[in-house]
N, CA, C and O of each residue as an XYZ file, in Angstrom:
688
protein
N     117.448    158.304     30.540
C     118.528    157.390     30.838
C     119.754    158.142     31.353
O     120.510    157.598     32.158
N     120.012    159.669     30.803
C     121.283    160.297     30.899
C     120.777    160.900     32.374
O     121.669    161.562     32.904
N     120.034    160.852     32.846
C     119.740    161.545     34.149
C     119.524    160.516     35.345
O     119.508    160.729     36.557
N     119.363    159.351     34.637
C     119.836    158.174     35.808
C     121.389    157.845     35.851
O     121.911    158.048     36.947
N     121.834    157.589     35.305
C     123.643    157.533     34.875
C     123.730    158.836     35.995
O     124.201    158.400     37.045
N     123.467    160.076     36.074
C     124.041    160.836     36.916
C     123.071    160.459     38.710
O     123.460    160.437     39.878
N     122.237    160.316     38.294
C     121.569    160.068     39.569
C     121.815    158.920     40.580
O     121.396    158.824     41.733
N     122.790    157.868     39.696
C     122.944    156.520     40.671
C     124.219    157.068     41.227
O     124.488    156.968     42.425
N     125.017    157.657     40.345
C     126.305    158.216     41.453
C     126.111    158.952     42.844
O     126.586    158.857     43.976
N     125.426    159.524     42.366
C     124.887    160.888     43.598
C     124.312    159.765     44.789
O     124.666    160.030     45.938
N     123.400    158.460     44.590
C     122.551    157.814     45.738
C     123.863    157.149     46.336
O     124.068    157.200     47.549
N     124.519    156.687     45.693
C     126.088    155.838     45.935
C     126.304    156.619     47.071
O     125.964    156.328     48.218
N     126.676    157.261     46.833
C     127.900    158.281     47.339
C     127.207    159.021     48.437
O     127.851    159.238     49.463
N     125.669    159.536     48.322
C     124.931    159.760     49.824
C     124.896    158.790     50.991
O     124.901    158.970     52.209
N     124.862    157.755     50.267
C     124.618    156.307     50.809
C     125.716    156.290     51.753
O     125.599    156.325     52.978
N     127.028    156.222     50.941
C     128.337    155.936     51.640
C     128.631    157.289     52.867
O     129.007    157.426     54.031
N     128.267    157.938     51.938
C     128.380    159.682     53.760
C     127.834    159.222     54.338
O     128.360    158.630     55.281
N     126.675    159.194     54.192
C     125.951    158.669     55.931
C     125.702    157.422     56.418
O     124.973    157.341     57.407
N     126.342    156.017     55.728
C     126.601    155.161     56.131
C     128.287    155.602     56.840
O     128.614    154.978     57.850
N     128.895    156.251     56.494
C     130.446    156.338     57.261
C     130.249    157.435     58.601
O     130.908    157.557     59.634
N     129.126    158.111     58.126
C     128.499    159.278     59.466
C     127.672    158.528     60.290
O     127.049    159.244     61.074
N     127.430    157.262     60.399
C     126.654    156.611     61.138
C     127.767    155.364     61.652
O     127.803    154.828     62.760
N     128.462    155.157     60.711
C     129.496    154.034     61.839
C     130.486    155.033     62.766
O     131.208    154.545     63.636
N     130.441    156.865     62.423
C     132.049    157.359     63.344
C     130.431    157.981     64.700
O     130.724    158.506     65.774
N     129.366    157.815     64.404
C     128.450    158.115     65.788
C     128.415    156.354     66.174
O     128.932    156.416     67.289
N     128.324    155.872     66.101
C     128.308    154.209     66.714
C     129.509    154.324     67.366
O     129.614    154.065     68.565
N     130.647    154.779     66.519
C     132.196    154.489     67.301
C     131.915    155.037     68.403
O     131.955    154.373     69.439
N     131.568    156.376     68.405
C     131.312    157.560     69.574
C     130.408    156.828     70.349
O     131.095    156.147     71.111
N     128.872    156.555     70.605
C     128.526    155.827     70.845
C     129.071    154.163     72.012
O     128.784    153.761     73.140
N     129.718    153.819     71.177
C     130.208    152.100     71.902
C     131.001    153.330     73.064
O     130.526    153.632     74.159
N     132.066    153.794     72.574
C     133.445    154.840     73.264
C     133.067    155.398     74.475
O     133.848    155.332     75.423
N     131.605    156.130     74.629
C     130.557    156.745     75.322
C     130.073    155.520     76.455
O     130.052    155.629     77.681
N     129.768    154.560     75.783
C     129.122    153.481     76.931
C     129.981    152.925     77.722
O     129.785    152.684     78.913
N     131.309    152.617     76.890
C     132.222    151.636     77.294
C     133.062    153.107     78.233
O     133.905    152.445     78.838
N     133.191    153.847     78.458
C     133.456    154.635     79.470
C     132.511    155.249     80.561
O     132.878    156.125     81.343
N     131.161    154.656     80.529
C     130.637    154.459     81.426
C     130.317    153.507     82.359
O     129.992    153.625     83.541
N     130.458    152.543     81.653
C     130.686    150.999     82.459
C     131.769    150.962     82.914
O     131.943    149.977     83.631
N     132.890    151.838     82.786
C     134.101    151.606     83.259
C     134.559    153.016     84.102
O     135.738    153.313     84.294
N     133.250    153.933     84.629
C     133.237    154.335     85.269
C     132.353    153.915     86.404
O     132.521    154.382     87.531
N     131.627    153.240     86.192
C     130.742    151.881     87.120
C     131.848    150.978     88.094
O     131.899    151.053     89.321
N     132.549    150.276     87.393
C     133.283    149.541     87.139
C     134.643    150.101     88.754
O     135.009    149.726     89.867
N     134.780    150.775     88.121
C     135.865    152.024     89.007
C     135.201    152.281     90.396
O     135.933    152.212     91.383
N     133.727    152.603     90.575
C     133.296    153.122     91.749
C     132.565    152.098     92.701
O     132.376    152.134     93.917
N     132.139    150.960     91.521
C     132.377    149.301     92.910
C     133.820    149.204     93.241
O     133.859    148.824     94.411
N     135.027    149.361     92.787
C     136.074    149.001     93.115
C     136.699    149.838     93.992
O     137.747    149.625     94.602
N     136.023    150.771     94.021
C     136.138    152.110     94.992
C     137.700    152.992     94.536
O     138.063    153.964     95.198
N     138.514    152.477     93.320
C     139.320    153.474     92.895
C     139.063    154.982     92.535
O     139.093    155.428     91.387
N     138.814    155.687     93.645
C     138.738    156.761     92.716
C     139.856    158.120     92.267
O     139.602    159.267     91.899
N     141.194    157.387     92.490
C     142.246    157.709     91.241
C     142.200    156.872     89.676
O     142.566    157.322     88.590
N     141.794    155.921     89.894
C     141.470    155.268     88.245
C     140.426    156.271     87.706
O     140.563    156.761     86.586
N     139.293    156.599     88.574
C     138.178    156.596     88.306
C     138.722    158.293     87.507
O     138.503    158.539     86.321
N     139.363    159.179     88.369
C     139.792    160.466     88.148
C     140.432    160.401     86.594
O     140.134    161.376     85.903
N     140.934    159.789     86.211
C     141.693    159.287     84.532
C     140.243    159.572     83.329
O     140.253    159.962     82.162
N     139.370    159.270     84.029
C     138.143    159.473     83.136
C     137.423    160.754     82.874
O     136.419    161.026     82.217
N     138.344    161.530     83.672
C     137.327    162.894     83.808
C     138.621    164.224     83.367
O     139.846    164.115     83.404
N     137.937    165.192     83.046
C     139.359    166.081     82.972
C     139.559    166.604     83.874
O     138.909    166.178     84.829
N     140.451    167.709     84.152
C     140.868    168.384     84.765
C     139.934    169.392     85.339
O     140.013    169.659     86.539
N     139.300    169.809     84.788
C     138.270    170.929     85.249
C     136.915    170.706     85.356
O     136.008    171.538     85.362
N     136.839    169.007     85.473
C     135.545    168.815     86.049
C     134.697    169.085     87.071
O     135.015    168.784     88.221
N     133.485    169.701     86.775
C     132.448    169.968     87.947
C     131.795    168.997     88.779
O     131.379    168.076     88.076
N     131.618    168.887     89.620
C     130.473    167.636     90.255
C     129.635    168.533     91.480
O     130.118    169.371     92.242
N     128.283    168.075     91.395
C     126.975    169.166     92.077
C     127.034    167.895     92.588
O     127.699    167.064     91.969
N     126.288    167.482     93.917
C     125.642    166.291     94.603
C     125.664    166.960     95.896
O     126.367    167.804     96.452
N     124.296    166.046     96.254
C     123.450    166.203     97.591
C     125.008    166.220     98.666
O     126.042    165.579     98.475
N     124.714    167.108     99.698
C     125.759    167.347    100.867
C     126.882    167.810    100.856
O     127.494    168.189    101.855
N     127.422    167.837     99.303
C     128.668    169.100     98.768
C     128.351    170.008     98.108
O     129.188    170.870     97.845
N     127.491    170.068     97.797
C     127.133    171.538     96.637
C     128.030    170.945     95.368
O     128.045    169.871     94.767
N     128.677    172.034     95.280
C     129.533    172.594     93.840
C     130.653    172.642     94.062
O     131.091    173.378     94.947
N     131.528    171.761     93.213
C     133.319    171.236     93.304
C     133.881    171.441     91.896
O     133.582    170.860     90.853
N     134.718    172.355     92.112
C     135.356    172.689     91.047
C     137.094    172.224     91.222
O     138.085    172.346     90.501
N     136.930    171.858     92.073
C     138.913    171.511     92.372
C     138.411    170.174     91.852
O     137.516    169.729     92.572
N     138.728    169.374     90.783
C     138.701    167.806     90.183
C     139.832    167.140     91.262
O     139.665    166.266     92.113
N     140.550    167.588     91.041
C     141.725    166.565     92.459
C     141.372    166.828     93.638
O     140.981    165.772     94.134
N     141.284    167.766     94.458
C     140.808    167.931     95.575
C     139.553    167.086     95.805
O     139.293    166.372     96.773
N     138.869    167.311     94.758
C     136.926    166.075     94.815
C     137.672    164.726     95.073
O     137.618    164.080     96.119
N     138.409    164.392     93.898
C     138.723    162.745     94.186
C     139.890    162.487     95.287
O     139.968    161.347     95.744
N     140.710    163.378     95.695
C     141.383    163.096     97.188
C     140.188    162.801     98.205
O     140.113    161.674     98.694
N     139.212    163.824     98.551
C     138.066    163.673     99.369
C     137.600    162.344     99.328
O     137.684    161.417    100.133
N     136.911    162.497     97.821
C     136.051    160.838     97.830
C     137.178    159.593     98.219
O     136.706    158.543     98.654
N     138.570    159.708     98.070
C     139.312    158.330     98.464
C     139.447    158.363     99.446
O     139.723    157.232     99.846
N     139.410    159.347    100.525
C     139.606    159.266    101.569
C     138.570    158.928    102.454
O     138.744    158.373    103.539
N     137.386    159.298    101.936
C     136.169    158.965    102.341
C     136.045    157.173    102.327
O     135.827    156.483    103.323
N     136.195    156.801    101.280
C     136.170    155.106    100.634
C     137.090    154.764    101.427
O     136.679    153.789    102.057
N     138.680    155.192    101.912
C     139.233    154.710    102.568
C     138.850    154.493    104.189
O     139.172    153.449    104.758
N     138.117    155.596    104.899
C     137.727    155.624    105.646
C     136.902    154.514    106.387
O     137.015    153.932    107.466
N     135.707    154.463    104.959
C     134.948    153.354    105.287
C     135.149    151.705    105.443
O     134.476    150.902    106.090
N     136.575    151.459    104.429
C     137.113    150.692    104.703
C     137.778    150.241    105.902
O     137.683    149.095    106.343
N     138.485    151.216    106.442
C     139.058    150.893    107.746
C     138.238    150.300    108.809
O     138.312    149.323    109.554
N     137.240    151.496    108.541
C     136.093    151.105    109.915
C     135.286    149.898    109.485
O     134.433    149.573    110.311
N     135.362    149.032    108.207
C     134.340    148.456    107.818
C     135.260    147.430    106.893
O     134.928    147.475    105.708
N     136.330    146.529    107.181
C     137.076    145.906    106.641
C     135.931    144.980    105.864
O     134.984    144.584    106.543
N     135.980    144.721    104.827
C     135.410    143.795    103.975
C     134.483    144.187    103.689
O     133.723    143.277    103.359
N     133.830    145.639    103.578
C     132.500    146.041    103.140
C     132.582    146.021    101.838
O     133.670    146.210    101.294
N     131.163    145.730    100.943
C     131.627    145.445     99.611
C     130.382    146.602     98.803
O     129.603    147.229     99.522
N     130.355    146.731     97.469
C     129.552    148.315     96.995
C     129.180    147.530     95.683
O     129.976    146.830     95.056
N     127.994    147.719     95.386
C     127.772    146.838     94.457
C     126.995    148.075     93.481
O     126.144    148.614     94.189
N     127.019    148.592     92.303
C     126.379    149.926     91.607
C     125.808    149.297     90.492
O     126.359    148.529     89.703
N     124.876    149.619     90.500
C     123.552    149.490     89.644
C     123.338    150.128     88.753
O     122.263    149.571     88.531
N     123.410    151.007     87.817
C     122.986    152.332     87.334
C     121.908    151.499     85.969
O     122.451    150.653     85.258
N     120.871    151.746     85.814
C     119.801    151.704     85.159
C     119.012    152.729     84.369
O     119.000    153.846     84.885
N     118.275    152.577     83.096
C     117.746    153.452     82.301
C     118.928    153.953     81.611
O     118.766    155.169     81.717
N     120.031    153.776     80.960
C     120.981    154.801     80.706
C     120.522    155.808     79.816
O     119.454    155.252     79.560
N     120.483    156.853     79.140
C     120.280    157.511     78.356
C     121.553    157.922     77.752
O     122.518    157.832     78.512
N     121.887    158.539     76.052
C     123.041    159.067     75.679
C     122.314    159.528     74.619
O     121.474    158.971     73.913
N     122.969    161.125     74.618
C     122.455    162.172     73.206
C     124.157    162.717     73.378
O     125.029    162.735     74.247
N     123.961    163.145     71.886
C     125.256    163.935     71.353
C     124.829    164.946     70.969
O     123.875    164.847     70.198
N     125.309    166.306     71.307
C     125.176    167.520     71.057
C     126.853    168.318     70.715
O     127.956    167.885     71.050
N     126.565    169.435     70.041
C     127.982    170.319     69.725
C     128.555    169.490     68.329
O     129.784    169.516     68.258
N     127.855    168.745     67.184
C     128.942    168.098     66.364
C     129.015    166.863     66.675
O     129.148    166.093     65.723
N     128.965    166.350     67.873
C     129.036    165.218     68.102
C     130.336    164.822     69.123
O     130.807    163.739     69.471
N     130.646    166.077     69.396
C     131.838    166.384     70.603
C     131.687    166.340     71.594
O     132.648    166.165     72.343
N     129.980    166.526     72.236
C     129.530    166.396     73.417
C     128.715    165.508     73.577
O     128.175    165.311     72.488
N     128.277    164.785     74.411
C     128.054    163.880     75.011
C     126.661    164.032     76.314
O     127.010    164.635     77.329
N     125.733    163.709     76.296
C     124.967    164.008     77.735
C     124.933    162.624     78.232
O     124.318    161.992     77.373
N     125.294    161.808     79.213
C     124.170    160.994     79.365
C     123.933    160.930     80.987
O     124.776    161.234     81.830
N     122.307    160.365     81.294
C     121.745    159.876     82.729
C     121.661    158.352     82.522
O     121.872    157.507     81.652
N     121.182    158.476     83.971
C     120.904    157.396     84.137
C     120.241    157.028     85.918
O     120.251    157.932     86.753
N     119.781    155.798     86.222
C     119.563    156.208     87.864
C     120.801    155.179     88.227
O     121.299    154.366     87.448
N     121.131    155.386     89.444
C     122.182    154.548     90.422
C     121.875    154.397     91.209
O     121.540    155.327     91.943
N     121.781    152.991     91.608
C     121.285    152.054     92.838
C     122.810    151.787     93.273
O     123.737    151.512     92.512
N     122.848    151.903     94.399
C     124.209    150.936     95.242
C     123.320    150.203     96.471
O     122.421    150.628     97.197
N     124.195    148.513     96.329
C     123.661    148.308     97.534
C     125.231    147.613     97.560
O     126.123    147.250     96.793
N     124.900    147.702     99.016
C     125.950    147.316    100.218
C     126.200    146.441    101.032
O     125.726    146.519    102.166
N     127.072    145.309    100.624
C     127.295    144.627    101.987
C     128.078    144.498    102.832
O     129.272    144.357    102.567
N     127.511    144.517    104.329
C     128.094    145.374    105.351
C     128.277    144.022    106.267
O     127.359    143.225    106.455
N     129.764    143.866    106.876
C     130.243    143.065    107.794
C     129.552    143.065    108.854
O     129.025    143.973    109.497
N     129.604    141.846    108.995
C     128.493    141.501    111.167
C     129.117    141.995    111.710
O     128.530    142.377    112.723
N     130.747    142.485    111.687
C     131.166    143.406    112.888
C     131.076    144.679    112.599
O     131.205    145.377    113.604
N     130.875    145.366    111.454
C     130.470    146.863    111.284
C     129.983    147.315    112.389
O     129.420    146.499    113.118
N     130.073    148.841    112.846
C     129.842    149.673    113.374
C     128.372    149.797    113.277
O     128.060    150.281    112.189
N     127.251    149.500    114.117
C     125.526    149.720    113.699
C     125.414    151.304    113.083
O     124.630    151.510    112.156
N     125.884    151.939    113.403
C     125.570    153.852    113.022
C     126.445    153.560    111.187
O     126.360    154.355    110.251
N     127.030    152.528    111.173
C     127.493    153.053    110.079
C     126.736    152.212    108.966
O     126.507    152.323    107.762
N     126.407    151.122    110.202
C     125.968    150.175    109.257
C     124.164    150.461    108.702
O     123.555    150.126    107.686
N     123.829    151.117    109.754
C     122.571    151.826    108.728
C     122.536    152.952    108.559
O     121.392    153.403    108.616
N     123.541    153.882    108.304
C     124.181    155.064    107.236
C     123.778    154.376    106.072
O     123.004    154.948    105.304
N     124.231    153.100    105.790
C     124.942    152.738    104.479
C     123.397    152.038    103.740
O     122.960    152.190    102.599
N     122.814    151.217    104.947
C     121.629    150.854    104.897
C     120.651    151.346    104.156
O     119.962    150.751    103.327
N     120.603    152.832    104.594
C     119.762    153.932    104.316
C     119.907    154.694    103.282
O     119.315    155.773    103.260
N     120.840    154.238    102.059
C     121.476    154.891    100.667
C     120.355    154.726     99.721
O     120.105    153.633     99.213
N     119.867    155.497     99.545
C     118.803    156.136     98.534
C     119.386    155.960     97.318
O     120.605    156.115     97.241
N     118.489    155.543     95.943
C     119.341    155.776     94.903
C     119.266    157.557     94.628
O     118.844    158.502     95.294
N     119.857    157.424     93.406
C     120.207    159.092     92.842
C     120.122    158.622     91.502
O     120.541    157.534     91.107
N     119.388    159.765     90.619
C     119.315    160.846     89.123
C     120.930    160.976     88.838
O     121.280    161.708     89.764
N     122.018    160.697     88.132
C     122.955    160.979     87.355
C     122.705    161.660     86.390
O     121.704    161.458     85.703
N     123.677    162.719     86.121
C     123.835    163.201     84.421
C     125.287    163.584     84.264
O     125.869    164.487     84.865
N     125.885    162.579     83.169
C     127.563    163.210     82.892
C     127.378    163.988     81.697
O     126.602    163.857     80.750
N     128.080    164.649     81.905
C     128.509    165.719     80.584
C     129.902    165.052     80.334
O     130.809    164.909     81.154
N     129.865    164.618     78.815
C     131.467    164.174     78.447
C     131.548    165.176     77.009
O     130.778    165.614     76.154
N     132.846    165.215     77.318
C     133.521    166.024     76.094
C     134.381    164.872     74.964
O     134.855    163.881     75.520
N     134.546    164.968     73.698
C     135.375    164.588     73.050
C     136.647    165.491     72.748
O     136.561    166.559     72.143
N     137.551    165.086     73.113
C     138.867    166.147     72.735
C     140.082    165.504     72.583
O     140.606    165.123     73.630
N     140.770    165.247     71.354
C     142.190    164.823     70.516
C     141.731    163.628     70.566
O     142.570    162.776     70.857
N     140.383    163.174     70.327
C     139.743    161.794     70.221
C     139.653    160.718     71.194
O     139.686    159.499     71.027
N     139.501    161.616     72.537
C     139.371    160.937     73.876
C     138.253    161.365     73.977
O     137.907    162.294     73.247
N     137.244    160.728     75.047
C     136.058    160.964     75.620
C     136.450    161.306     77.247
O     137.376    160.756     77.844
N     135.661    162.202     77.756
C     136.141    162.900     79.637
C     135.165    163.380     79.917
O     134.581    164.254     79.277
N     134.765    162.781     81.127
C     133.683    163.414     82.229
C     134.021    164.948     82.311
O     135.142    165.387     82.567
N     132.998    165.636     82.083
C     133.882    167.493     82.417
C     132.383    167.823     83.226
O     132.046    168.950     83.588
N     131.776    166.880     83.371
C     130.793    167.248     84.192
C     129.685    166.619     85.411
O     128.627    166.371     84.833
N     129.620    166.397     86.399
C     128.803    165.071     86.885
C     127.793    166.292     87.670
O     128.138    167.452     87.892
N     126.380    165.625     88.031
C     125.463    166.217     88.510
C     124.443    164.521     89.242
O     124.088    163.567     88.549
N     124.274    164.648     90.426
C     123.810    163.668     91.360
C     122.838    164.121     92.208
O     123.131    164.967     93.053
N     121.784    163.712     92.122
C     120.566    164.463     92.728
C     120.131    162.839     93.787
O     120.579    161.706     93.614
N     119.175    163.299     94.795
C     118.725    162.347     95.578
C     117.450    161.963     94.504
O     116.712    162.838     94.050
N     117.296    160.343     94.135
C     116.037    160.369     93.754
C     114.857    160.048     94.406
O     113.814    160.032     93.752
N     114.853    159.742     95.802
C     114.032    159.909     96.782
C     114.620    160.759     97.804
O     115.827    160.993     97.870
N     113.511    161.336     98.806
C     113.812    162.854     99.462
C     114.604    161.858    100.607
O     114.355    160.653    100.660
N     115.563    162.501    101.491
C     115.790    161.581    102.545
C     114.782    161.928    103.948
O     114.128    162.893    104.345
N     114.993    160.950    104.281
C     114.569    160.530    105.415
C     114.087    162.060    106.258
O     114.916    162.914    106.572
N     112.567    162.185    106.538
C     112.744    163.854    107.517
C     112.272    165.356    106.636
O     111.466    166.240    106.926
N     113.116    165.173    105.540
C     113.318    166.085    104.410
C     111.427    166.638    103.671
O     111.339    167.405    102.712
């Protein structure tokens, strides 16, 4: 009897650690998704100064036709200017992002973050578009994602993006 009296405290109290270690990975978790949908979210809307708020400062990004970017502002000046570009030439073109399969693991403590996923964009492209641009855009292959996010002073940040073609293009 005197060794149950000590033994129900001990199940209590395991119980409660890893019931409270399982709601602060859920928090992480929801925190993790809900900054990926709202990095979704950001790149149909084609902000990508909002989108830059999500990532730190010394984020990397690898993808097909740039290599390796280590300037984080310099990447997202490029990409807005790019989005702006297409806009001009393509008033009312609209970007619709898909990303499917998501995956999310926590590694480091629970400070890091991996997740993939695939990304579909499709596009709709104005009857007066430019034809060269308009099957550029046509011709968008999805891509393999993987973010690396960090947790730091209890924020979550892209510190890493990697974008692969998931079909070869066209020739290749």
């Amino acid at each position: 009897m005197r060794n149950a009296r000590i033994l129900s405290p001990l199940v209590v109290l395991l119980f409660l650690s890893f019931h409270q270690l399982n709601a602060q990975n859920q928090r992480d978790i929801d925190s993790v998704h809900q900054l990926l949908d709202r990095y979704t979210e950001l790149e149909e809307s084609m902000d990508m100064m909002g989108q830059a708020q999500l990532m730190s400062p010394d984020r990397v990004w690898i993808g097909p036709g740039s290599g390796r970017t280590t300037d984080q502002a310099k990447n997202m000046d490029i990409q807005a200017a790019q989005f702006a570009n297409n806009q001009a030439a393509m008033g009312g073109l609209k970007w619709f992002v898909d990303d499917r399969d998501r995956l999310v693991n926590f590694f480091g403590g629970g400070r890091v973050a991996v997740a993939s996923f695939f990304r579909y964009m499709t596009y709709i492209v104005p009857a007066d578009a430019p034809q060269e641009m308009a099957d550029a855009l046509a011709a968008t292959q999805p891509v393999a994602m993987t973010l690396v996010l960090e947790k730091s002073d209890g924020e979550w940040k892209i510190v890493h993006t990697h974008v692969s073609d998931l079909i070869p293009p066209p020739g290749a």
